[in-house]
OpenMM code with the backbone's topology and positions (N, CA, C; nanometers):
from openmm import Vec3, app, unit

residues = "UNK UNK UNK UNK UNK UNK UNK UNK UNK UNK UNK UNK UNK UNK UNK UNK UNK UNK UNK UNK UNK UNK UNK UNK UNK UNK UNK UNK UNK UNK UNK UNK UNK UNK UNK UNK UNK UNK UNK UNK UNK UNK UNK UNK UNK UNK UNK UNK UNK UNK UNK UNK UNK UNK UNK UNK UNK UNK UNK UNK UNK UNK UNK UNK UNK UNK UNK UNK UNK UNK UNK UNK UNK UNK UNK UNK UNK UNK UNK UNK UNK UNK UNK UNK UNK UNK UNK UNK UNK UNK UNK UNK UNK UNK UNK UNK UNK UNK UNK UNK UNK UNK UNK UNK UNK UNK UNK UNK UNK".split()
positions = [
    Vec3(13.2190, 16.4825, 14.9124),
    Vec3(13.1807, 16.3419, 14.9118),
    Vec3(13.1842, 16.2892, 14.7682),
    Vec3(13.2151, 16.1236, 14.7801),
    Vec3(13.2209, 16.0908, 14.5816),
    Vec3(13.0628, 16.1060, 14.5366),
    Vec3(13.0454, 16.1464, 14.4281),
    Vec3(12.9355, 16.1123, 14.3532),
    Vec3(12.9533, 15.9825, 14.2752),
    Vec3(12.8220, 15.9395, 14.2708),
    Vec3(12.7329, 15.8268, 14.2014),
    Vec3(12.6624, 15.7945, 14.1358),
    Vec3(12.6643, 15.7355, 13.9659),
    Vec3(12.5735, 15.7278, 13.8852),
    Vec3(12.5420, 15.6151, 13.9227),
    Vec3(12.4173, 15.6047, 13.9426),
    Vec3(12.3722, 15.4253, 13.9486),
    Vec3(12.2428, 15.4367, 13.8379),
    Vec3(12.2785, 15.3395, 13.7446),
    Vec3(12.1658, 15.3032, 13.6743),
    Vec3(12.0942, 15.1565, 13.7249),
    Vec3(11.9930, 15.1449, 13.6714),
    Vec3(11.9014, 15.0512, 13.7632),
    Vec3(11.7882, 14.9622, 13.6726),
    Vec3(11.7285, 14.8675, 13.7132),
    Vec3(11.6165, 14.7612, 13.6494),
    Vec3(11.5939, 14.7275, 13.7662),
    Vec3(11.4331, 14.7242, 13.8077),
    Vec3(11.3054, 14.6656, 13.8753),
    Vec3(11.2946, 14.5216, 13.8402),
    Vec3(11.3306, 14.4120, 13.9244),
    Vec3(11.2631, 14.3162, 13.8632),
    Vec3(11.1231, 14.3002, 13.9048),
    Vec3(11.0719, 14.2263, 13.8669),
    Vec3(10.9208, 14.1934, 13.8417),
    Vec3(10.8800, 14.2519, 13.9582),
    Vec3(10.9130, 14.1911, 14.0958),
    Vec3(10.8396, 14.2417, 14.2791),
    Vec3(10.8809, 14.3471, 14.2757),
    Vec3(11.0064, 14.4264, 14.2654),
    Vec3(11.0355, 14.5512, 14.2823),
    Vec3(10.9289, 14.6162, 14.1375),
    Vec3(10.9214, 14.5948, 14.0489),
    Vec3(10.8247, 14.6886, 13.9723),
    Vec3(10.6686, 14.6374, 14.0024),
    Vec3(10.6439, 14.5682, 14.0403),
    Vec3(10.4984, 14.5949, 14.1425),
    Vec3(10.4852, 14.6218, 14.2615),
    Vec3(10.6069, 14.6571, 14.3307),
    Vec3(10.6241, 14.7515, 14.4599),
    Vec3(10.6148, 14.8687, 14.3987),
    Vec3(10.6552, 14.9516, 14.2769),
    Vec3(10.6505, 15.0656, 14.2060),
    Vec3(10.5040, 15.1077, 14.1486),
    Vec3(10.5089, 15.0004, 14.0818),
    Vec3(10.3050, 15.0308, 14.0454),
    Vec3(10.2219, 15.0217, 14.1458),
    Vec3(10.2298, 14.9575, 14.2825),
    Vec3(10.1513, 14.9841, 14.3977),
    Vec3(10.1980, 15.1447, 14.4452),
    Vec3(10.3069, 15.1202, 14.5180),
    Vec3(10.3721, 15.2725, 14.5800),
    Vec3(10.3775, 15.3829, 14.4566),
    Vec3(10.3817, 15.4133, 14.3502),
    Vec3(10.3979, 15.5286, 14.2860),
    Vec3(10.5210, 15.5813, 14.2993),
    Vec3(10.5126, 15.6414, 14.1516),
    Vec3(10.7111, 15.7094, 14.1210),
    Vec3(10.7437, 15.8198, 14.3141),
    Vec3(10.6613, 15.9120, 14.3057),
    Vec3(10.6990, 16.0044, 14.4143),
    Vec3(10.6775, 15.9383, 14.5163),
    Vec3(10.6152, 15.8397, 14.5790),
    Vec3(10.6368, 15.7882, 14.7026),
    Vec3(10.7639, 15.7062, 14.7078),
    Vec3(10.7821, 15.6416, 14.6021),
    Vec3(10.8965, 15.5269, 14.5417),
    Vec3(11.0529, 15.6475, 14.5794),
    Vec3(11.0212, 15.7790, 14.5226),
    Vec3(11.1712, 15.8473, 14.5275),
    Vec3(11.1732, 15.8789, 14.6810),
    Vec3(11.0428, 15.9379, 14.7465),
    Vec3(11.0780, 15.9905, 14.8930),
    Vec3(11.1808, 15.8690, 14.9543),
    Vec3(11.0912, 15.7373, 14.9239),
    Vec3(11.1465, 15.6253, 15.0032),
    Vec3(11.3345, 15.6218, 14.9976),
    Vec3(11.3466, 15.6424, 14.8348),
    Vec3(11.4729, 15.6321, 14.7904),
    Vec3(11.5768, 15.7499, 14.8673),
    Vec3(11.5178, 15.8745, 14.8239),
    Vec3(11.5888, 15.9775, 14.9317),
    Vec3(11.5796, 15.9643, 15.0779),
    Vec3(11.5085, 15.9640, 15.1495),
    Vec3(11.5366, 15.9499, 15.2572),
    Vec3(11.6152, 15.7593, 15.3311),
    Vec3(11.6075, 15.7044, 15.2231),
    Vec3(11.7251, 15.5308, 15.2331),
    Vec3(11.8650, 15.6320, 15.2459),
    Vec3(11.8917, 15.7245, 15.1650),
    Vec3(12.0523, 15.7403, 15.1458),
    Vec3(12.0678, 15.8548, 15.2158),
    Vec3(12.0034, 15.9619, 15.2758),
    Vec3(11.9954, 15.9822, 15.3731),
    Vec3(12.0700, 15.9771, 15.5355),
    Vec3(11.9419, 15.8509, 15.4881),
    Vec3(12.0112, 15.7602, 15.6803),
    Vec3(12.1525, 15.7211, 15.6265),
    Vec3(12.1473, 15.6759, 15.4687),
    Vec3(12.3604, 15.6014, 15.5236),
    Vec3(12.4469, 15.7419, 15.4806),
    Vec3(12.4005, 15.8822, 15.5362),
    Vec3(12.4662, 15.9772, 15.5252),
    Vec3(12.4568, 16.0464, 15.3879),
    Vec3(12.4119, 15.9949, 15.2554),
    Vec3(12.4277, 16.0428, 15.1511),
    Vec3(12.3506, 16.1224, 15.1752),
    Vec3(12.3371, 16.1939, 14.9772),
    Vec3(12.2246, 16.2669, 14.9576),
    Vec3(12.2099, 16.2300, 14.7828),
    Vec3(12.0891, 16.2293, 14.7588),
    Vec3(12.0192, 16.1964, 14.6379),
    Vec3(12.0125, 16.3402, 14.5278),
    Vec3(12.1089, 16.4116, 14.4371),
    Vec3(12.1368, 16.4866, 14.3509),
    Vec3(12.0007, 16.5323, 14.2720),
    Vec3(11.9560, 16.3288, 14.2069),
    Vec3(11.9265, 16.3993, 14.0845),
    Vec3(11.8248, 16.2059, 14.0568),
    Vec3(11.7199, 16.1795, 14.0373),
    Vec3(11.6528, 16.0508, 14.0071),
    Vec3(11.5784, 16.1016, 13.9054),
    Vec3(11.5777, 15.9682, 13.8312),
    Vec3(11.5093, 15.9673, 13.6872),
    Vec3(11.4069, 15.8802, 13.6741),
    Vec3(11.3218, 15.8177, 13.5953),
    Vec3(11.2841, 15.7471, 13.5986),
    Vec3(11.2411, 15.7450, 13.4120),
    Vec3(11.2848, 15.6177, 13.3594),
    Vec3(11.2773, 15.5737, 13.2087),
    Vec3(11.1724, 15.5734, 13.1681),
    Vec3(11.1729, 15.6410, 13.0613),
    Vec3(11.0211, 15.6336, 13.0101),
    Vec3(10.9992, 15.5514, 12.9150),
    Vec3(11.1070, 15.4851, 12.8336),
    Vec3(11.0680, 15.4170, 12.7683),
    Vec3(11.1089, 15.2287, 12.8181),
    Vec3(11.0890, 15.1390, 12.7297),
    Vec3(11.1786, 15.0135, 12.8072),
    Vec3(11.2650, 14.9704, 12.7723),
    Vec3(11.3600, 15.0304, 12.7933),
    Vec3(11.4870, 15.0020, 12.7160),
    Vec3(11.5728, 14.9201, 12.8868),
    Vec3(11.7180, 14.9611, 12.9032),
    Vec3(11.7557, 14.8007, 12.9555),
    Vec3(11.7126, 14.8517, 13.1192),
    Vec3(11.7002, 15.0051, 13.1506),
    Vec3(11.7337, 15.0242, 13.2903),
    Vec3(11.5705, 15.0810, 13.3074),
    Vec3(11.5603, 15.0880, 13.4257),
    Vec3(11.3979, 15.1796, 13.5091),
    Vec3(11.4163, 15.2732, 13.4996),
    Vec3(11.5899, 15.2944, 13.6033),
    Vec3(11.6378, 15.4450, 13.6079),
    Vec3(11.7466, 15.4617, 13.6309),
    Vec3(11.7525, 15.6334, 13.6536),
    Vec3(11.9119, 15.6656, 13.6958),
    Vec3(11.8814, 15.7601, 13.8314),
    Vec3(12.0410, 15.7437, 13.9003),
    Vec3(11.9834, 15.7914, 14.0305),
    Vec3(12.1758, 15.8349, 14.0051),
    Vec3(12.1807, 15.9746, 14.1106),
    Vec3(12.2661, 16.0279, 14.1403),
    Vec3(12.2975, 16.0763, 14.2665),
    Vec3(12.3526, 15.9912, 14.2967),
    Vec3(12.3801, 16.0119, 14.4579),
    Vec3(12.5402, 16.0918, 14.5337),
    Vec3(12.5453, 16.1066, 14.6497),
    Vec3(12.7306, 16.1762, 14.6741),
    Vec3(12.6392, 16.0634, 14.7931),
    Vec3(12.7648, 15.9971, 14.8354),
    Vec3(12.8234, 15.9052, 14.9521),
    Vec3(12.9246, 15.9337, 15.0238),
    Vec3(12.9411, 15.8954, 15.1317),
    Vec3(13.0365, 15.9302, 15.2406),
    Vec3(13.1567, 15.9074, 15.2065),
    Vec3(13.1517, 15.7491, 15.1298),
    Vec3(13.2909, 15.6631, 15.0976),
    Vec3(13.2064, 15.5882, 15.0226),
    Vec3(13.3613, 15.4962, 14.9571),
    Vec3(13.3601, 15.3830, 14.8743),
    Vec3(13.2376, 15.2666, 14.9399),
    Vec3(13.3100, 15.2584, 15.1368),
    Vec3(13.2650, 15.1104, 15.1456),
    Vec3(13.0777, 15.1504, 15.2113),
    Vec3(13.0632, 15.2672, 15.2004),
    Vec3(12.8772, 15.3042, 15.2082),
    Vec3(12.8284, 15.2100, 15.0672),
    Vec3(12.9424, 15.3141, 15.0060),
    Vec3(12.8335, 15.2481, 14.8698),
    Vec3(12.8665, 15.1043, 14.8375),
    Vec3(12.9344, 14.9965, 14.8667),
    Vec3(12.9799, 14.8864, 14.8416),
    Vec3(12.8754, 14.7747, 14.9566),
    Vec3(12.8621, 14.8731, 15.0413),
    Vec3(12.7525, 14.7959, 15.1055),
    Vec3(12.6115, 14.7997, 15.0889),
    Vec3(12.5866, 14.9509, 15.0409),
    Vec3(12.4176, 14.9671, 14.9751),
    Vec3(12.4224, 14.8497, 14.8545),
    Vec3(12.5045, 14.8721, 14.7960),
    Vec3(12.5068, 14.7437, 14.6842),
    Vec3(12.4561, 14.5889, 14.6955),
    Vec3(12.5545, 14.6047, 14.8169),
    Vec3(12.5039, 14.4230, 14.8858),
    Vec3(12.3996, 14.3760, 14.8956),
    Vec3(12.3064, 14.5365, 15.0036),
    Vec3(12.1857, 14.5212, 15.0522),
    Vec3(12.0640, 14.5335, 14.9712),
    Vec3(12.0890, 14.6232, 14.8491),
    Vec3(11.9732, 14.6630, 14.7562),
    Vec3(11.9775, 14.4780, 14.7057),
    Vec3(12.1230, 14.4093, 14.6356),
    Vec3(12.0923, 14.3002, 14.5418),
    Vec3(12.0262, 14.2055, 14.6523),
    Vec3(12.0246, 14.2179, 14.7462),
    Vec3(12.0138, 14.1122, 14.8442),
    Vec3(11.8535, 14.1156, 14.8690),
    Vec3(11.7534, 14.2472, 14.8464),
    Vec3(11.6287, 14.2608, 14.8860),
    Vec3(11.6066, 14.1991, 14.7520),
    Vec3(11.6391, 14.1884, 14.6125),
    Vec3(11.5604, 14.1176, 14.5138),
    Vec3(11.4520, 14.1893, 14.4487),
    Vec3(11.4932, 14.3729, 14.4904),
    Vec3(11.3924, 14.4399, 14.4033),
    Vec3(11.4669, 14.4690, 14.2661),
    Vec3(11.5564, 14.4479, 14.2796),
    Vec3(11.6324, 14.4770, 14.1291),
    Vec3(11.7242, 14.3674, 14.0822),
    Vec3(11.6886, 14.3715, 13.9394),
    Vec3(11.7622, 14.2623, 13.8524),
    Vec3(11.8926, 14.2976, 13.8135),
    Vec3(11.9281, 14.4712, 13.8128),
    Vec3(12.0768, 14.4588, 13.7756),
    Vec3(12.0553, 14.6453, 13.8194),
    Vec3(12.1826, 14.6275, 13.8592),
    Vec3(12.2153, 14.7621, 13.9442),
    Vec3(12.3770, 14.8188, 13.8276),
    Vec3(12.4087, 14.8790, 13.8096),
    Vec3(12.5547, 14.9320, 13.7567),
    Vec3(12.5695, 15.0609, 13.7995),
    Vec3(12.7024, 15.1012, 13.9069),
    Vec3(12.7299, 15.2012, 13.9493),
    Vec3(12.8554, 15.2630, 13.8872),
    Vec3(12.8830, 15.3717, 13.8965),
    Vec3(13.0301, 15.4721, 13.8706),
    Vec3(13.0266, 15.5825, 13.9247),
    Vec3(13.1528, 15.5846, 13.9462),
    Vec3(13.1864, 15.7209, 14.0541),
    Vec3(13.2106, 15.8358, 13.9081),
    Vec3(13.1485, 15.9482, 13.9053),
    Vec3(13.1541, 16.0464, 13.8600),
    Vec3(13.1672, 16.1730, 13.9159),
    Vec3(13.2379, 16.2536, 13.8496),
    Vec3(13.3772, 16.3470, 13.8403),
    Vec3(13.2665, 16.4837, 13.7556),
    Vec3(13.3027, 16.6387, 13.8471),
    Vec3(13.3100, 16.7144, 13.7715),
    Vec3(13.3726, 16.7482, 13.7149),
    Vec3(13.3735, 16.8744, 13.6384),
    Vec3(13.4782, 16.9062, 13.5453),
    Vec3(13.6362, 16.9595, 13.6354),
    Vec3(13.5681, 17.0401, 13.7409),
    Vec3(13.7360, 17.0578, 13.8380),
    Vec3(13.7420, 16.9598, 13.8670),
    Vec3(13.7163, 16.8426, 13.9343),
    Vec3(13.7658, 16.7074, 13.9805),
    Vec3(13.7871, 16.6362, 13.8601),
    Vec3(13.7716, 16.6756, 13.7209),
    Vec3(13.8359, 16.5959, 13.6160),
    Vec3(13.9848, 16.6677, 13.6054),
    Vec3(14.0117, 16.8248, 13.5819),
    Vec3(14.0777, 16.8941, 13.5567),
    Vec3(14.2151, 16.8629, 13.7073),
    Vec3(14.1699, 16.8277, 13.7763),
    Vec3(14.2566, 16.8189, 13.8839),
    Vec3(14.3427, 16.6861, 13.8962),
    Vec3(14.2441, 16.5970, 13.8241),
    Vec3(14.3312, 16.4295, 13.7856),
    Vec3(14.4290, 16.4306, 13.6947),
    Vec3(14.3824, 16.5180, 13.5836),
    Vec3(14.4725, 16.5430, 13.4483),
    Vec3(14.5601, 16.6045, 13.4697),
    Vec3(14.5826, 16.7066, 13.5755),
    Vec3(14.7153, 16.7680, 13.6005),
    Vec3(14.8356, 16.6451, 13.6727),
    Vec3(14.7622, 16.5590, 13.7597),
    Vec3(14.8667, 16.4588, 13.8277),
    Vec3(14.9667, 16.4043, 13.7189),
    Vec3(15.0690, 16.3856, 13.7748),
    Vec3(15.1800, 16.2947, 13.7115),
    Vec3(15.2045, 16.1601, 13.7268),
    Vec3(15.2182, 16.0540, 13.6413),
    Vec3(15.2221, 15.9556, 13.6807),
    Vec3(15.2955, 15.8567, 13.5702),
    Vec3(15.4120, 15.7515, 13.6239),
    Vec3(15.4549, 15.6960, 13.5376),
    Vec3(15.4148, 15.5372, 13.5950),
    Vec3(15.3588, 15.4518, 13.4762),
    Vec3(15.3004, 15.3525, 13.4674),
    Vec3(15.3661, 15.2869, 13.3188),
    Vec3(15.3846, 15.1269, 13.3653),
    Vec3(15.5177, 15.0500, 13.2740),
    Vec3(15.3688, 14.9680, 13.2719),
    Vec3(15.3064, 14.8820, 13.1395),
    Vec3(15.2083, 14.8235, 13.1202),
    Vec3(15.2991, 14.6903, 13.1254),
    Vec3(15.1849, 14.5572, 13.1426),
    Vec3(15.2371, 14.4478, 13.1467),
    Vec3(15.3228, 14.4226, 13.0555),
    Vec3(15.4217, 14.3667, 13.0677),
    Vec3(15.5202, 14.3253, 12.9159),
    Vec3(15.5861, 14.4791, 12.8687),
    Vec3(15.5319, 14.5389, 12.9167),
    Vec3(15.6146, 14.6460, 12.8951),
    Vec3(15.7530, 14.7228, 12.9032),
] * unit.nanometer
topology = app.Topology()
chain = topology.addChain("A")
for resn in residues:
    res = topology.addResidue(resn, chain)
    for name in ("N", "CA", "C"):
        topology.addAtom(name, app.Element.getBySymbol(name[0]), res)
């Protein structure tokens, strides 16, 4: 399945849904959300200091359009002010891209 870095920011209701519910009730909730859309939750962080994100969360998804729709639905509840995802690659799934061949003519090229 692809893996998923999603870094993350609480806005204001979602971080007093966090200071009511607590970090470990806050992650059960989170693991068992991705879960039900088939994923599974790797690896959650949570920032200790305040710099731009809350946290980081590492997820594997079924597909692209799971995660294109958790996207929709998380911005759409209004617990978070800014979400940024990327699909991340181990080192054999890096090593296995770099072997492909590929010829690509850039614009104007």
């Amino acid at each position: 399945m692809p893996r998923y870095l999603g870094l993350f920011r609480y806005s204001p209701e979602g971080a007093k849904g966090l200071l009511k519910e607590k970090a470990a009730a806050r992650e059960a909730a989170i693991r068992k959300f991705y879960e039900g859309i088939g994923g599974k939750v790797e690896a959650l962080y949570w920032a200790a200091s305040s710099g731009e994100y809350t946290g980081a969360v590492v997820v594997e998804l079924p597909d692209a359009a799971t995660g294109a729709a958790f996207g929709m639905v998380i911005q759409a509840s209004g617990a978070l002010d800014a979400i940024e995802t990327m699909e991340v690659l181990t080192s054999s799934e890096l090593e296995r891209a770099l072997v492909k061949t590929m010829t690509y003519r850039p614009p104007g090229g």
